[in-house]
N, C-alpha and C positions, 0 to 999 in steps of 0.2 A: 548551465549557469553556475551551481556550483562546484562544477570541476576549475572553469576561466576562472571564480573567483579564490580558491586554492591555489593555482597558480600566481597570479597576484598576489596575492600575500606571502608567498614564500621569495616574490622579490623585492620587499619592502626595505631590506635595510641596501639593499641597491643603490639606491637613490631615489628621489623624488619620483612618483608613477602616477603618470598622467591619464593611464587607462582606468574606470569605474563603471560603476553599473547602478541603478537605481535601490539594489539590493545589497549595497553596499555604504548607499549615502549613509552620511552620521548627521548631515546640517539640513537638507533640503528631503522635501516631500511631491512627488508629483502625482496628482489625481488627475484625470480626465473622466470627464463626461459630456461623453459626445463633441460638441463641436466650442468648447468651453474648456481649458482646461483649470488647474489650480498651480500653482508652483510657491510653494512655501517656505518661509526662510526660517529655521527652527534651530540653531547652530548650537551643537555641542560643547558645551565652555570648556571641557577636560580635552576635547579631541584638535588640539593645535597640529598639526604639521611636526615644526621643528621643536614644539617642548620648549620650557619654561614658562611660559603665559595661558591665561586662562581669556578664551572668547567669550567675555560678558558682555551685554547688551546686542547681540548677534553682530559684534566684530568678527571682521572675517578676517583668514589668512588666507594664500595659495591653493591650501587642500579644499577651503568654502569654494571659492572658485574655479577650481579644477570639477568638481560636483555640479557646479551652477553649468558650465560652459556644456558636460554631457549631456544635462539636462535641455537642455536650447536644441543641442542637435539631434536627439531624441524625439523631442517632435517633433521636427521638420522626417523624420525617417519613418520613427514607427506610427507617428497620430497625425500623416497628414491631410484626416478631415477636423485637425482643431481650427479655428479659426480667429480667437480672442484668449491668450494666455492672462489669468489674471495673478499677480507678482504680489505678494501679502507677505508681513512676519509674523510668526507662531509666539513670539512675545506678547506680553500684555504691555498699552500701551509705549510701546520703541519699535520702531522698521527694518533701523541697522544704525551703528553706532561706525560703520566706515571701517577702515582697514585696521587692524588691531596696532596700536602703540606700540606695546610692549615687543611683538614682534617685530616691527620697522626699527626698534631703538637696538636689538641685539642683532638683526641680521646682517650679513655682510653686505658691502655696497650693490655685489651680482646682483646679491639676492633681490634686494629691493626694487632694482631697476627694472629685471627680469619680472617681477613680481610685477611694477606696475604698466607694463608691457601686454604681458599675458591678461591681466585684468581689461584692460585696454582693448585687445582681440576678443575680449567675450560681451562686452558690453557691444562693441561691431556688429556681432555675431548678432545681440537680440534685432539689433538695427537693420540689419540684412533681411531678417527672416521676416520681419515686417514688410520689407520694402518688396524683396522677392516671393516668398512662401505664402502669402497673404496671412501670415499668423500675427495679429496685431499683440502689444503687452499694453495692459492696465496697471500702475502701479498705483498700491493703495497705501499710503501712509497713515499709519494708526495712532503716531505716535512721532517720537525724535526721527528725522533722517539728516543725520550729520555726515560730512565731508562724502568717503565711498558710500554712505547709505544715499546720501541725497543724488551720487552720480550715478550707481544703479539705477533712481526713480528715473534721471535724467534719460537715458536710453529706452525709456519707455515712449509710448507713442500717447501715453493718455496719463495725469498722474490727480489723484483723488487725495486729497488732503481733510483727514477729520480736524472737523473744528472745535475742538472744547478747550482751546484759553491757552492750552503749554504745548502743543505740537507745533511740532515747526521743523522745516529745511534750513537747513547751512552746509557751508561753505566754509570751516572754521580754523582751515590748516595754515593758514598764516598766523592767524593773529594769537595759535594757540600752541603752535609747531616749528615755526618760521620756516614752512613746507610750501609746497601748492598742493593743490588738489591733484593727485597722479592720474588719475581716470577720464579727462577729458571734461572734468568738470568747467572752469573757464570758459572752452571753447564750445561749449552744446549751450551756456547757459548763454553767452552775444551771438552764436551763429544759427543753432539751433531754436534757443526759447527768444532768441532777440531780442533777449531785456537792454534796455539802456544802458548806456556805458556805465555813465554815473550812479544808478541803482544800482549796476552789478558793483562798483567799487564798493558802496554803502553794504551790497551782503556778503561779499566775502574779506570784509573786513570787521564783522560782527559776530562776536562769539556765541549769541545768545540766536541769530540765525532772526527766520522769517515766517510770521504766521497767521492762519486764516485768510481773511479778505483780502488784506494786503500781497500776500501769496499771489492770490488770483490777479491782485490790480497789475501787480509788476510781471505775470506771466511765468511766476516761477514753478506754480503748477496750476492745472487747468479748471481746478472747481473744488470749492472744501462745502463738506456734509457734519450735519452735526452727528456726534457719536451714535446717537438714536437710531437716527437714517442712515446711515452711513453703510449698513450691509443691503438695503435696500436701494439704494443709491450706485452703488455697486454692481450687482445684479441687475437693474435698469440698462449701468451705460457700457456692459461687458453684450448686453441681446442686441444694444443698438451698436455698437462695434461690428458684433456678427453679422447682421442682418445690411449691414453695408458694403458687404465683400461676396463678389459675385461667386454661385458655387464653381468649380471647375470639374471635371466631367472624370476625370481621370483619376481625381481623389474620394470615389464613390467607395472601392475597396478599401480594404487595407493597408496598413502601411508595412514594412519589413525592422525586421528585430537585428538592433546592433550590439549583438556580442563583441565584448572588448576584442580588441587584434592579441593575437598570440603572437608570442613573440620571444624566442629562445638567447639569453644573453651568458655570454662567456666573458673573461677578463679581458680581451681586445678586440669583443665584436659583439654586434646585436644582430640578430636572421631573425626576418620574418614569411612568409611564403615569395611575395614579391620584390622585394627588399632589405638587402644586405648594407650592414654598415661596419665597415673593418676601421680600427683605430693603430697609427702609428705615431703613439705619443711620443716617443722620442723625437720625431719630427714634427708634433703636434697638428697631425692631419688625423682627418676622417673621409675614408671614402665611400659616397653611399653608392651602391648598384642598384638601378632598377630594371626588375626585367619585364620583360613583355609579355602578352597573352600567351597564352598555351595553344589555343584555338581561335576558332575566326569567332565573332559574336553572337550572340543570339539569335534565334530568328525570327521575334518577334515582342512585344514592349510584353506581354504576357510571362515569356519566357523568362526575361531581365529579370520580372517579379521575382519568379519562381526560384532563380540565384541570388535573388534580395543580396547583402553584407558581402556575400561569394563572388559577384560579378565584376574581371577584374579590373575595370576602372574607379572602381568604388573602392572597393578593397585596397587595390594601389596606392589613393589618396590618402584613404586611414591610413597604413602602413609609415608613407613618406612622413605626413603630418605627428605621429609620434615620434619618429624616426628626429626629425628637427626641435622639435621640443624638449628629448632626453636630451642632446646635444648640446641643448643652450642651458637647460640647468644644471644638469652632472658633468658633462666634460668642458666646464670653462676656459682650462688650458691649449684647447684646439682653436687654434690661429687659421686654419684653413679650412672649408667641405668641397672635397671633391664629390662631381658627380656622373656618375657613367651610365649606362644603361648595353641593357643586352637584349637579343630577340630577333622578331622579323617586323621591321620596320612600316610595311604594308598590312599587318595585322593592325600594327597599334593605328595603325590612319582607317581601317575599316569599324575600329571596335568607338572612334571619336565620329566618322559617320553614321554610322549607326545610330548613336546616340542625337546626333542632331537631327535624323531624319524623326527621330521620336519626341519632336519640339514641344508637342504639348500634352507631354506623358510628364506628369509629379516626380515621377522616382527621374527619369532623365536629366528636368531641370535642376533639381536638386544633387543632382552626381556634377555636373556643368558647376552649380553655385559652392560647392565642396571643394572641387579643383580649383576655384577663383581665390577661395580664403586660404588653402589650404599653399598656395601658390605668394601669396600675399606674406604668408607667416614666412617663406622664407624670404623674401624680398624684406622684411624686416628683422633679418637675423644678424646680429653682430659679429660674423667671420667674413674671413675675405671665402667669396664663393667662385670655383673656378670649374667648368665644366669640358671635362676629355673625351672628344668624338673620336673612336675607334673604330677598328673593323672588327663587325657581327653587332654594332648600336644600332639602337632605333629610337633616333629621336626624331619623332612624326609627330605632328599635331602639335595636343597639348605636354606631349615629353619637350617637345621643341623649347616651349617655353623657359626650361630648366639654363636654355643655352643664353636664352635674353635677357634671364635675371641673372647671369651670371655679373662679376664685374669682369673675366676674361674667357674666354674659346679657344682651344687649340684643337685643330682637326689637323687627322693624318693624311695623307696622299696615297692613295693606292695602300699596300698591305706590310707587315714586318716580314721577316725572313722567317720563313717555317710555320706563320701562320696561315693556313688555309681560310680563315674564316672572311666574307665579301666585304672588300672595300667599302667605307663608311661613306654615306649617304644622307643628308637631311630631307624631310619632307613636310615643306607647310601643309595645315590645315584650315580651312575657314577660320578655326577658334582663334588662331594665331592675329588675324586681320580684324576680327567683327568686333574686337570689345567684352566677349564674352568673359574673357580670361583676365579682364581686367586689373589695373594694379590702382594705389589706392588713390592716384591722380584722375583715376577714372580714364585713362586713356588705355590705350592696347599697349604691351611691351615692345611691339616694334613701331609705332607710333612714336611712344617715347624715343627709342633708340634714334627714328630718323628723323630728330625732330627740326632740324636744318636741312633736309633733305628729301623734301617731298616725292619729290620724282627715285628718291631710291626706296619709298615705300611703293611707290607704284608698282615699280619691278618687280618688290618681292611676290606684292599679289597677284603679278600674274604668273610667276611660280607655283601657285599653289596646286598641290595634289604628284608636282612633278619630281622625282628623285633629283639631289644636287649634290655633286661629289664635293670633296673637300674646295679643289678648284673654284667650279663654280659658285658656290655660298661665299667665298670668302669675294670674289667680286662683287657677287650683291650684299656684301656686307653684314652679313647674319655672323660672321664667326671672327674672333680676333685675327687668326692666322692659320694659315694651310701648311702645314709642316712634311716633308719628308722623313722617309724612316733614316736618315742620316743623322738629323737636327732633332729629332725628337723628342728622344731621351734627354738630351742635355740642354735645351728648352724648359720644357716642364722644370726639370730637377734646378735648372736655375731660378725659376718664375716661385718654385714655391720654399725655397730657399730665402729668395731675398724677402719671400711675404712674411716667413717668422722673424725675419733679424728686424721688424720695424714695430713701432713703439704701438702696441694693441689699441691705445686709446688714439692714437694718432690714425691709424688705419679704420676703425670704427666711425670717428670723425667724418674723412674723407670718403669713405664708400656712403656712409648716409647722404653727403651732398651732392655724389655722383648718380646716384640710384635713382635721384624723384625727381627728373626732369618736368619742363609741364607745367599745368593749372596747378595752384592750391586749392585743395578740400579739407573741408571740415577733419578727414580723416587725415590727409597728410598736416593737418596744422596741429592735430593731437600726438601722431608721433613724432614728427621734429620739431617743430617747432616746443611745446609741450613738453615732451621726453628730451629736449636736449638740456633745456634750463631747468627741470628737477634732477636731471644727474648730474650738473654743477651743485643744485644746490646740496644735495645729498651728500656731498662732499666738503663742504663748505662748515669750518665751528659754528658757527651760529646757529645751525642746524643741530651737526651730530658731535661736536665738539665737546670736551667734557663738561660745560659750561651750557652747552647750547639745548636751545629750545624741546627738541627730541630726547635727549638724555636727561634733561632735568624735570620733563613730565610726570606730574603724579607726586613730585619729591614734596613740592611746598616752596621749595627755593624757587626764583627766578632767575631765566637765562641771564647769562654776562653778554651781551652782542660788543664783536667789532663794530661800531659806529658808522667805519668807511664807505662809501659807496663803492662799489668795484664796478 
């Protein structure tokens, strides 16, 4: 441990690093005992991220959040006999005072966006583990939870409000920021808590927020305790939480230790065991490589254990999921992710059966529920993503997947000249078809894909498990185009050519409205819906203007607003 964390720190002035470890938090605390755990919000005012502001009243930045998000998947890995996470601040009287000002007022637009994006995926994350993990969160409001402190309490499953006169939730970023709430706040507080329309306008139009009974009447949290009672109150509804979640059988053991991904980075590339990312900024591409197992899988849910972090579908996912993350906040200027993959393509479909045949093994479901979010995060990344089927790829299964979040697919025909290596091949898998791998409409990615097209889903399924040369996939539709080694080269080299000569915000734009075919959910209406109209606004004077609400925070003067409606 502390050798990964010596390494980590000798790549801090890198960029932003999203890998951490318990032993390293500055803001959050995790205690577990037994089947209860604690997670504590204690936020270092000196220890900002980007410098210049101080996190008082446990404001967070990126760096609180990037701690918070390890922490969520920490228990689902190493403590999966918790069963009731309870979510508290180490302040006296304040919960969280929401995303720090000072740092929204000085960051650049990326950053903010990115920022509340990433927040967005971790507050998911507690929701998931709920839904899937059986690990329930309590949050306890001791105190203030304004704007993100009150959208943290939101993604809780249960939320405990003390009642002595001045605590209170809100919702304050309009009427104090001319912001929205970036977290999904809005959309949890009508879809989620189902508060009335017109009381939702009434709180998030009040500076001064919502408190006690009223809290409760409107549903904005579930039960306020007076200060007195309040830890007994607590401890009451974290036993009955527990004691309502069936045990499961396979979380008798222990859980396995995730040591950060190591990961060696040079001035135009990041390698990690399974996963290469070469950069060619001059053309502002990234291309990631992923490769495939080494050997066939384990031979038994025991063994899996005993490769815990090691095991390489798990490993893979880590790897990928950092891999997309440095991406999106240090190399902004990359317009493209390529994606390739290398291997034996009936490996990686044996090491994805495998895993499913171990349905109701914890560490399995949870490698399955890892590849779903981890799959997700790229499906919400802001580059154009284009994925290159070659010969010696193995995109099987859930690699497959990489080809249907793409927005384009070029597969080759047969081999290049001098290259020995076999003709590229796709291979579905169950995970492809069942939903597992789901995207955040909740449908499967080729669901979406055919979604005029029932009878071409059909075909694909009965494809499944069988090799499909370039030919065939691009008949059943799985891939943009079957290319020859003639057209190849000058394909590609035109498709990603013309993707940098086009306006970034223009092409960000259209791939989000391309991507989420389908139902809306709660989740696709917080990142598009949600995330399209705060990065208008974000950009917008009245906001960040030198005049505007964000900028003149804290000064005493009041914002100047344009009047106009747009």
């Amino acid at each position: 441990m502390a050798e990964a964390a010596e390494k980590l720190g000798n790549e801090a002035d890198q960029g932003i690093d999203f890998r951490t470890e318990p032993a390293r938090y500055r803001h959050w605390k995790l205690a577990v005992e037994g089947e209860i755990a604690t997670l504590t919000m204690d936020v270092d005012e000196k220890g900002g991220l980007l410098g210049g502001y101080e996190l008082k009243l446990n404001s967070y930045d990126l760096g609180v959040d990037i701690e918070l998000a390890d922490a969520i998947e920490r228990l689902r890995f190493e403590h999966p006999q918790v069963k009731v996470v309870v979510l508290k601040s180490g302040k006296d009287r304040v919960f969280c005072a929401g995303a720090n000002i000072r740092m929204l007022a000085g960051a650049t637009h990326a950053h903010k966006v990115n920022f509340c994006k990433f927040t967005n995926e971790t507050r998911n994350a507690i929701e998931d583990a709920s839904a899937n993990s059986d690990q329930k969160y309590l949050c306890v409001v001791n105190g203030t939870a304004a704007g993100g402190g009150y959208e943290l309490a939101l993604a809780c499953d249960h939320i405990m409000l003390v009642d002595d006169g001045s605590a209170a939730v809100s919702l304050p970023e309009l009427p104090l920021l001319a912001v929205l709430p970036g977290t999904g706040g809005l959309t949890r507080v009508t879809d989620k808590r189902k508060v009335r329309r017109d009381r939702a306008d009434v709180f998030c139009t009040t500076e001064e927020g919502v408190k006690g009974k009223r809290a409760v009447e409107w549903r904005l949290v579930d039960e306020a305790a007076p200060r007195s009672k309040l830890d007994d109150a607590v401890a009451a509804r974290a036993k009955a939480l527990a004691q309502a979640i069936e045990p499961h059988k396979s979380k008798a053991g222990q859980g396995i230790a995730l040591p950060p991904v190591a990961r060696k980075r040079t001035a135009d590339s990041n390698e990690y065991r399974y996963v290469s990312v070469e950069f060619a900024r001059e053309n502002r591409l990234a291309t990631v490589t992923l490769r495939g197992p080494d050997g066939p899988p384990p031979a038994s849910a025991d063994a899996m254990l005993r490769e815990g972090a090691n095991f390489w579908l798990l490993q893979l996912a880590r790897e990928l999921d950092d891999a997309i993350l440095d991406i999106r906040l240090n190399e902004l200027e990359v317009a493209t992710i390529i994606f390739k993959s290398v291997g034996d393509p009936q490996l990686v479909l044996a090491h994805n059966i495998f895993v499913e045949q171990q349905n109701d093994h914890w560490l399995a479901r949870e490698i399955r529920l890892k590849w779903r979010r981890v799959l997700k995060r790229v499906d919400m990344t802001s580059r154009s993503l284009v994925t290159l089927i070659e010969p010696g790829s193995c995109f099987a299964a859930t690699l497959a997947e990489l080809i249907f979040a793409a927005d384009r697919s070029y597969m080759l025909i047969g081999q290049l000249a001098g290259d020995n290596r076999p003709p590229a091949t796709i291979i579905l898998g169950d995970a492809n078809c069942s939903g597992d791998l789901a995207m955040s409409n909740g449908w499967s990615r080729l669901r979406t894909r055919f979604l005029g097209e029932p009878d071409a889903l059909h075909r694909a399924e009965e494809a499944i498990g069988r090799p499909l040369d370039a030919e065939q996939a691009e008949e059943l539709g799985l891939i943009t185009a079957a290319l020859d080694d003639i057209d190849w080269d000058d394909e590609v080299r035109l498709l990603l050519e013309e993707r940098a000569s086009f306006s970034p915000d223009g092409l960000t734009g259209m791939e989000a409205n391309l991507r989420f075919a389908g139902p809306e959910t709660m989740e696709t209406k917080i990142f598009a819906r949600l995330t399209a109209w705060q990065n208008w606004i974000f950009q917008r004077p009245n906001a960040v203007g030198p005049d505007g609400a964000l900028t003149r925070y804290g000064s005493g003067q009041k914002p100047n607003f344009d009047l106009k409606r747009v």
